[in-house]
MARMAR-826069 format. One record per residue (C-alpha): z, y, x; residue number from 1; residue in three letters. Coordinates in steps of 0.5 Angstrom, whole numbers. Layout:
! residues N
((Z Y X) NUM 'Ala')
...
END
This chain:
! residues 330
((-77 -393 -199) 1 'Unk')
((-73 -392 -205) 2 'Unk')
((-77 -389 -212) 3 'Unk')
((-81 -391 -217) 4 'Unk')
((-89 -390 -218) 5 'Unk')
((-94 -391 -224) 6 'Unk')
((-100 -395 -222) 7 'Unk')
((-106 -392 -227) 8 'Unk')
((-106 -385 -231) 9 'Unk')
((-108 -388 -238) 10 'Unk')
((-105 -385 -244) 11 'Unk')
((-100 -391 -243) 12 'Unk')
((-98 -390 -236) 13 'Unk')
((-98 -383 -237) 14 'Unk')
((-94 -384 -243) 15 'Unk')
((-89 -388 -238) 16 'Unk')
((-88 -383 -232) 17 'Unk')
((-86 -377 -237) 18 'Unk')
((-80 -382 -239) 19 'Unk')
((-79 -384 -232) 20 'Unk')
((-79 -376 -231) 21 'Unk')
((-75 -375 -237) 22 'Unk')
((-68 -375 -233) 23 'Unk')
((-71 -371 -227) 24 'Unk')
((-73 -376 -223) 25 'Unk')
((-80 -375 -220) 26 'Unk')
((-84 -380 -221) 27 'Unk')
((-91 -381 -216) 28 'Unk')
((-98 -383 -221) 29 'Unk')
((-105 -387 -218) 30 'Unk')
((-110 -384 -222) 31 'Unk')
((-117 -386 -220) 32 'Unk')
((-121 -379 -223) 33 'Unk')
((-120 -374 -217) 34 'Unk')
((-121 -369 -223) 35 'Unk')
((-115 -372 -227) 36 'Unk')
((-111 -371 -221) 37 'Unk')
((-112 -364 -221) 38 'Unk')
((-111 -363 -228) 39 'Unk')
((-104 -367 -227) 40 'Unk')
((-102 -364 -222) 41 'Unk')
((-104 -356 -224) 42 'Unk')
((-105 -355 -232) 43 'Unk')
((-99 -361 -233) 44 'Unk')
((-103 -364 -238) 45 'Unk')
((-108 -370 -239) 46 'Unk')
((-113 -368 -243) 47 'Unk')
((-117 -374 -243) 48 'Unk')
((-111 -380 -245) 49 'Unk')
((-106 -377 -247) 50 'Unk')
((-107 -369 -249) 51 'Unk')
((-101 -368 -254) 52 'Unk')
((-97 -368 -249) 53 'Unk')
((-93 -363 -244) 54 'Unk')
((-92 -367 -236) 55 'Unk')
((-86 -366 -233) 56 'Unk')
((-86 -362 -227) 57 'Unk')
((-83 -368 -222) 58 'Unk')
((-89 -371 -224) 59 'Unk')
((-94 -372 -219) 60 'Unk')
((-101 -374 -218) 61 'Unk')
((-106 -378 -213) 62 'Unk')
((-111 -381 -212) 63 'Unk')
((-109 -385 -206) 64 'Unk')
((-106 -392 -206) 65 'Unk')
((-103 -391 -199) 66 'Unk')
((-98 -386 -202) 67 'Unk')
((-95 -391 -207) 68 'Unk')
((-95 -396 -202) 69 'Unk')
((-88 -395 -198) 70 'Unk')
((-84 -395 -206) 71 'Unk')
((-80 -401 -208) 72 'Unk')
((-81 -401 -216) 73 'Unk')
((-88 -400 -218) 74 'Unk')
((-90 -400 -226) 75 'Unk')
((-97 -403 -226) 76 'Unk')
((-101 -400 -232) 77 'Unk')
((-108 -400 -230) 78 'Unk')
((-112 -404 -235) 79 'Unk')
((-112 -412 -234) 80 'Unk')
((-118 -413 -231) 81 'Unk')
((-118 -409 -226) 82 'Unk')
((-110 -410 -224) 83 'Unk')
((-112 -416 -219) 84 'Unk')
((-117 -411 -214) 85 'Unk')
((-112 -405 -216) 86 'Unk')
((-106 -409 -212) 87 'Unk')
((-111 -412 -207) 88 'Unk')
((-112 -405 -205) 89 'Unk')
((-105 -403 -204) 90 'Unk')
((-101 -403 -197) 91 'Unk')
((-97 -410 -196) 92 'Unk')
((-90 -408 -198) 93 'Unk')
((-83 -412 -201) 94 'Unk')
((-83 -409 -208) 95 'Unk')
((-83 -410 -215) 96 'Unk')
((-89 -410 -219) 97 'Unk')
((-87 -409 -226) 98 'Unk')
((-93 -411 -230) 99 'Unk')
((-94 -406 -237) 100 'Unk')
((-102 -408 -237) 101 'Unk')
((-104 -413 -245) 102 'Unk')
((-109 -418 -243) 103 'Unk')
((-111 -424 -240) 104 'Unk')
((-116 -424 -234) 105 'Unk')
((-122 -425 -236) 106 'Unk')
((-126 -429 -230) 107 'Unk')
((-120 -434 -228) 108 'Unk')
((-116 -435 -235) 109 'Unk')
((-110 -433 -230) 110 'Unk')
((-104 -429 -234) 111 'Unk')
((-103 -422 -230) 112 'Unk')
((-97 -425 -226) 113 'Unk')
((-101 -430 -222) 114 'Unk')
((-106 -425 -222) 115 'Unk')
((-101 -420 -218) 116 'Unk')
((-98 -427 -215) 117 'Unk')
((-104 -428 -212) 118 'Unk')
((-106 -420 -211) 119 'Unk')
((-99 -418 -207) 120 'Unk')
((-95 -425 -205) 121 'Unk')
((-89 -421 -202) 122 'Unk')
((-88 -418 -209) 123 'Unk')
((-82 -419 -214) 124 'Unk')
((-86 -420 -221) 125 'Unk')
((-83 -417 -227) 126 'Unk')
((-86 -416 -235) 127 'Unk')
((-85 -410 -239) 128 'Unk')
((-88 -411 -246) 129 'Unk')
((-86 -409 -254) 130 'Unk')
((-88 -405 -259) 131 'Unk')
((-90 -399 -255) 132 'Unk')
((-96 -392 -257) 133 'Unk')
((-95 -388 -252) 134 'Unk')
((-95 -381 -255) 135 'Unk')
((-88 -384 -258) 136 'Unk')
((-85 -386 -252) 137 'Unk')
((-89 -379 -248) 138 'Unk')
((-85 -375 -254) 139 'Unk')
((-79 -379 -253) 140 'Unk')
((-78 -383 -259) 141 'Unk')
((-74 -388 -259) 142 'Unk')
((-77 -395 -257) 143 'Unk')
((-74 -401 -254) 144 'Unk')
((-78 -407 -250) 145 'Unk')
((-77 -413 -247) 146 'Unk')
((-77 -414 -239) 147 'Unk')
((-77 -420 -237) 148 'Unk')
((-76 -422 -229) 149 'Unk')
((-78 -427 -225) 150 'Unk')
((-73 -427 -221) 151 'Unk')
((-67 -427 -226) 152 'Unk')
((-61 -423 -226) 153 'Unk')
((-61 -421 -219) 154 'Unk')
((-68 -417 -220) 155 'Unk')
((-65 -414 -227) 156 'Unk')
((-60 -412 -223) 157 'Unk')
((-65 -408 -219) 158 'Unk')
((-70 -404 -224) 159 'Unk')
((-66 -404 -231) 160 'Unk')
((-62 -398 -228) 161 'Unk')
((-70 -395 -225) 162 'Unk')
((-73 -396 -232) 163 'Unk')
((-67 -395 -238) 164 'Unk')
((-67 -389 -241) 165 'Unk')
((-64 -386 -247) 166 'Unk')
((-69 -387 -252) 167 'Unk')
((-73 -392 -249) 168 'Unk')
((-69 -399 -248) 169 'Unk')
((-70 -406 -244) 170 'Unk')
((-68 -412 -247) 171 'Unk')
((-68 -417 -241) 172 'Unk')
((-70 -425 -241) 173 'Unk')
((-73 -429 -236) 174 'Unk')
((-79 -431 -240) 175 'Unk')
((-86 -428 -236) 176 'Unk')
((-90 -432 -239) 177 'Unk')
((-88 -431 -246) 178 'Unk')
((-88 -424 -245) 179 'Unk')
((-95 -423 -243) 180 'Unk')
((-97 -427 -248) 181 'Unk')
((-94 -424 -254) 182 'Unk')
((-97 -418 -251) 183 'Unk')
((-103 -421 -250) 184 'Unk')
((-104 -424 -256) 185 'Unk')
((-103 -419 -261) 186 'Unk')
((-109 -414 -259) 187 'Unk')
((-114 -420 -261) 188 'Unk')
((-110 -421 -268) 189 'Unk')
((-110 -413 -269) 190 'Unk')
((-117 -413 -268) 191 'Unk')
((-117 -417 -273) 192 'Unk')
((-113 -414 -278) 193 'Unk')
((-117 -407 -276) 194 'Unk')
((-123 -410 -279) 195 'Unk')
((-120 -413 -286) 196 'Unk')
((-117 -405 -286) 197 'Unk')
((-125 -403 -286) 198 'Unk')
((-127 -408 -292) 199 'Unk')
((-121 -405 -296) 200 'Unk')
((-119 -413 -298) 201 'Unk')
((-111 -409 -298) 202 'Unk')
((-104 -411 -294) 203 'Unk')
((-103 -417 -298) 204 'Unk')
((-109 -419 -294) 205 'Unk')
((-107 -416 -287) 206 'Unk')
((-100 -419 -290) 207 'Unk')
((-103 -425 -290) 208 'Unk')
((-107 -424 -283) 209 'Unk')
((-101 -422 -279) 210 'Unk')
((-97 -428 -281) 211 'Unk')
((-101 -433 -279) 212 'Unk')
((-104 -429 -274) 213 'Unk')
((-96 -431 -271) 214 'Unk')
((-97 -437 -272) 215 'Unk')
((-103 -438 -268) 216 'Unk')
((-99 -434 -262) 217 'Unk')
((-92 -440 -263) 218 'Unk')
((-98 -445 -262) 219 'Unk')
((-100 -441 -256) 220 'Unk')
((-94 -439 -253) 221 'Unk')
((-91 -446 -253) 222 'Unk')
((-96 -449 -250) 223 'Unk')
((-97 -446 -243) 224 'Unk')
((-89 -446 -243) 225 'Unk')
((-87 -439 -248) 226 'Unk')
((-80 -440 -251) 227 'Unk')
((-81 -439 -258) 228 'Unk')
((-76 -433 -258) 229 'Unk')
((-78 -429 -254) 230 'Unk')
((-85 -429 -259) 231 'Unk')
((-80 -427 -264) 232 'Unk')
((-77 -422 -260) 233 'Unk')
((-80 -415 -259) 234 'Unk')
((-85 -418 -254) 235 'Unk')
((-88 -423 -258) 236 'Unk')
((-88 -421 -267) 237 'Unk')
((-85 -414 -266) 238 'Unk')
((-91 -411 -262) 239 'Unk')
((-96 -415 -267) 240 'Unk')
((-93 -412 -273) 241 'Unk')
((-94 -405 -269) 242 'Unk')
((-100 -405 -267) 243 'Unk')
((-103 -409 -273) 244 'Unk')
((-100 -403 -277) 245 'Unk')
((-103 -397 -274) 246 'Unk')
((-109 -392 -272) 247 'Unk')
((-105 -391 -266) 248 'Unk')
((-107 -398 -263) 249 'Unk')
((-114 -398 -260) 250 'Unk')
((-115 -404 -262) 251 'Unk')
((-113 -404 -269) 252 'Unk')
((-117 -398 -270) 253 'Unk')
((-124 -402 -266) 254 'Unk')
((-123 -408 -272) 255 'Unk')
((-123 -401 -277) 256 'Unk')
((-130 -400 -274) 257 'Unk')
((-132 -406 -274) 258 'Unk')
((-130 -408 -281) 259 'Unk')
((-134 -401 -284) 260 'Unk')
((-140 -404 -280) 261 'Unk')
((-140 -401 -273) 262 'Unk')
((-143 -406 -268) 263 'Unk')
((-138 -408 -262) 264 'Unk')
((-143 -407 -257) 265 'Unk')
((-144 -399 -259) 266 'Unk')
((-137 -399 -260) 267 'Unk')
((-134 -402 -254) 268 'Unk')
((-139 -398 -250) 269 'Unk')
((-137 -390 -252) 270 'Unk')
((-130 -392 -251) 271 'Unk')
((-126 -388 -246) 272 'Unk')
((-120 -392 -247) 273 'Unk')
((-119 -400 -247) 274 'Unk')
((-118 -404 -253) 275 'Unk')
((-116 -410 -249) 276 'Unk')
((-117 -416 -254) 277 'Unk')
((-124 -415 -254) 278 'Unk')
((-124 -418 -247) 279 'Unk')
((-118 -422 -248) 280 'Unk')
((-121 -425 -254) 281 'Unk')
((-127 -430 -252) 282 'Unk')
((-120 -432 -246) 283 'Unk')
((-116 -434 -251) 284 'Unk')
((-122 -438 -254) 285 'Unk')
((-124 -442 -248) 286 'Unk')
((-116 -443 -246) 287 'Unk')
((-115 -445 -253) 288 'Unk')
((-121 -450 -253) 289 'Unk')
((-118 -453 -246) 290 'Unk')
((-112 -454 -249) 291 'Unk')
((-114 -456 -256) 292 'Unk')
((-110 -451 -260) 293 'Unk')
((-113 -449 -266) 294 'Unk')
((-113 -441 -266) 295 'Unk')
((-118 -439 -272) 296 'Unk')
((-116 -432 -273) 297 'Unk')
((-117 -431 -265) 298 'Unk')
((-124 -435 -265) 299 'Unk')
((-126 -430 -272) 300 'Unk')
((-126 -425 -268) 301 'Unk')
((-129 -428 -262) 302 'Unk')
((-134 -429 -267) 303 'Unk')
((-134 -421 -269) 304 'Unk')
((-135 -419 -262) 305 'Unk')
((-141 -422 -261) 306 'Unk')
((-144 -420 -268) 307 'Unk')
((-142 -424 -274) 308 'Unk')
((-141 -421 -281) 309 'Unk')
((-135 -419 -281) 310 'Unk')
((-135 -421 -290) 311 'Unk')
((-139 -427 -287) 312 'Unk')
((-133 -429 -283) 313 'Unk')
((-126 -427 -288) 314 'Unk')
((-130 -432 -293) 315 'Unk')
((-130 -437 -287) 316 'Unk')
((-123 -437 -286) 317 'Unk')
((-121 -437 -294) 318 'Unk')
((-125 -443 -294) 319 'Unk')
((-121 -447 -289) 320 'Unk')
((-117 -454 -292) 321 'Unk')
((-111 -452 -296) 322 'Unk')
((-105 -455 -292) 323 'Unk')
((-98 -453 -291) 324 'Unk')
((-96 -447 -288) 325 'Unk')
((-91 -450 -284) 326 'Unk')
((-92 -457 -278) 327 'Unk')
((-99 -457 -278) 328 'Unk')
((-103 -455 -272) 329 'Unk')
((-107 -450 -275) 330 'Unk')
END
């Protein structure tokens, strides 16, 4: 059946079907609370997630995976650890998943597309990721992303036209994996320039931070087979200077607790959103160890996540060997 579904009802999904809605289409959204699938349904609002916002009339919300199930264009935003068992539960159908959820799963290291490879096998895998807040993109603002496809042009072809709207722009490439990197990434290394924002060290130090943070990412990306442009693309560089800028991201906004001295776990735990790089991190540690990639930033935060002294640990990375900026591996 033609249409388009919004898997997860966060502030992001929530934000993606009101843009899908903006031209009048109606737009079905999987929400797991049966009181926000009252409350979208009823009052127009989501309360919880995304409370600036007025919800279109087509939009319409369920807490049944198997009315979803016959669509073919699903945008997939639950959050990326619970993606695998999500489509796992879905009717089997031929469809396109287009996966907006940053992170990496934390129990098989797998990137979320061969998560949803093994998770839905007759599906057609697209990436949508960029510097994206979603109260913007719920009001309207401008906004550009990429997409990638793993299946070329043809499957461009098909959801470009389904997704595409005035304000809010794909960009196409056939690079999943640097898409989901860039996207992956990023939210560890906004951690991290949220902390150096609570120790009040300034913007030449998060200046600093975020460059070399980019590279950390190239050094990643290009190792599991990301091409270099797409992480200088909106996915990849775009994003992180977004997301390291701004109390809008969830992540950035845990470094800033973190760096005033909150403490991970009481942070973590009284969260009703998801800062994904605090579950990406300690992946991007292990897969950088596999594949002896020299990541200090990320390995920092890591560090942070299971207590070190946020001072302790700046002072660890100004105390790094001096080299030079370019051509060495980290």
């Amino acid at each position: 059946m033609s249409g388009v579904g919004v898997l997860g009802a966060g502030a992001w999904g929530t934000a993606l079907a009101q843009m899908l809605a903006s031209d009048g289409r109606e737009v079905l959204i999987w929400a797991r609370e049966p009181e926000l699938v009252a409350e979208i349904n009823s009052a127009r609002t989501n309360s919880i997630y995304l409370p600036t916002a007025t919800l279109a009339e087509t939009i319409r919300a369920t807490g049944d995976l198997a009315e979803l199930g016959a669509l073919d264009t699903l945008l997939v935003v639950t959050p990326a650890q619970h993606t695998g068992s999500v489509l796992a539960s879905m009717p089997a159908h031929p469809r396109d998943l287009v996966l907006c959820s940053k992170g990496i799963e934390a129990g098989s290291g797998q990137l979320m597309n061969h998560v949803a490879q093994d998770a839905a096998p007759g599906s057609a895998i697209a990436v949508l990721s960029g510097p994206t807040f979603a109260h913007e993109v719920a009001a309207g603002l401008p906004t550009a992303v990429t997409l990638a496809c793993a299946g070329g042009e043809a499957q461009w072809d098909r959801i470009a036209p389904v997704i595409a709207r005035p304000a809010f722009r794909p960009y196409y490439s056939d690079d999943v994996i640097g898409a989901e990197i860039g996207g992956s990434v990023k939210n560890v290394l906004a951690i991290a320039c949220g902390v150096v924002d609570g120790l009040g060290l300034g913007q030449n130090a998060r200046a600093a931070l975020i460059a070399r943070g980019y590279a950390e990412m190239l050094r990643f990306g290009e190792t599991l087979g990301a091409r270099a442009e797409t992480l200088a693309g909106l996915c990849g560089l775009g994003d992180l200077v977004l997301t390291c800028s701004s109390t809008s991201s969830r992540n950035f906004s845990l470094g800033v607790a973190l760096g005033e001295g909150g403490k991970a776990s009481e942070l973590m735990a009284d969260r009703r959103t998801v800062a994904e790089g605090a579950h990406t991190a300690p992946v991007l540690v292990e897969l950088a160890a596999r594949h002896g990639i020299a990541m200090p930033i990320v390995t920092a935060v890591y560090g942070l996540l299971k207590g070190d002294d946020p001072r302790a640990v700046v002072s660890d990375l100004l105390a790094r060997p001096l080299r030079a900026e370019q051509g060495h591996p980290g």
